[in-house]
C-alpha positions in Angstrom: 84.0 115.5 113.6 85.6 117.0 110.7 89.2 117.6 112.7 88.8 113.6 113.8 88.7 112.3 110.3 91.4 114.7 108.9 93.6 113.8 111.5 92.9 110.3 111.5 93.7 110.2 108.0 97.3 112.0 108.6 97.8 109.5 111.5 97.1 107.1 108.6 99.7 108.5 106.1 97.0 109.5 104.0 96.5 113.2 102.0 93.5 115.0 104.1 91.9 116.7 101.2 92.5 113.9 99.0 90.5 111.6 101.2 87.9 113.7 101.7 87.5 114.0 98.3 87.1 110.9 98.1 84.5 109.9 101.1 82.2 112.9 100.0 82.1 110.6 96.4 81.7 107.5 98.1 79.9 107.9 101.1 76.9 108.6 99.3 77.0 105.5 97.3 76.9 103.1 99.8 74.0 100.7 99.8 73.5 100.4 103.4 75.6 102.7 106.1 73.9 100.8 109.2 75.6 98.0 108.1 79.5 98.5 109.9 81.2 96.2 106.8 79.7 98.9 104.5 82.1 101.4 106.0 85.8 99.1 105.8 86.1 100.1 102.3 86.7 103.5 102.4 87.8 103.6 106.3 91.8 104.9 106.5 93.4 101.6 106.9 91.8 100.4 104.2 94.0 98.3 101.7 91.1 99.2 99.2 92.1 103.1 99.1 93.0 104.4 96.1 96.4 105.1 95.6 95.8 109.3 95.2 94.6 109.3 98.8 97.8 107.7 100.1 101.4 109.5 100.8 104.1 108.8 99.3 
């Protein structure tokens, strides 16, 4: 599962450790994780990434 995300996040243009960095902060803090719109926010397309996870 861990080799999916990391290289769905390269297939993404994103920085692996950087992004999961930043799902090990988030995930956590999410109200509801049965709830599927819970999970756009920090999913790899998501516009509402932070700007360290994303390559340049």
């Amino acid at each position: 599962m861990l080799y999916s995300i990391v290289e769905t996040a390269k297939a993404n243009r994103l920085k692996p450790e950087a992004y999961l960095q930043y799902l090990f902060e988030q995930l956590p803090q999410l109200p509801n994780l049965q709830d599927a719109t819970a999970l756009e926010k920090p999913a790899p397309w998501s516009p509402a990434l932070p700007i360290t996870c994303r390559l340049f």
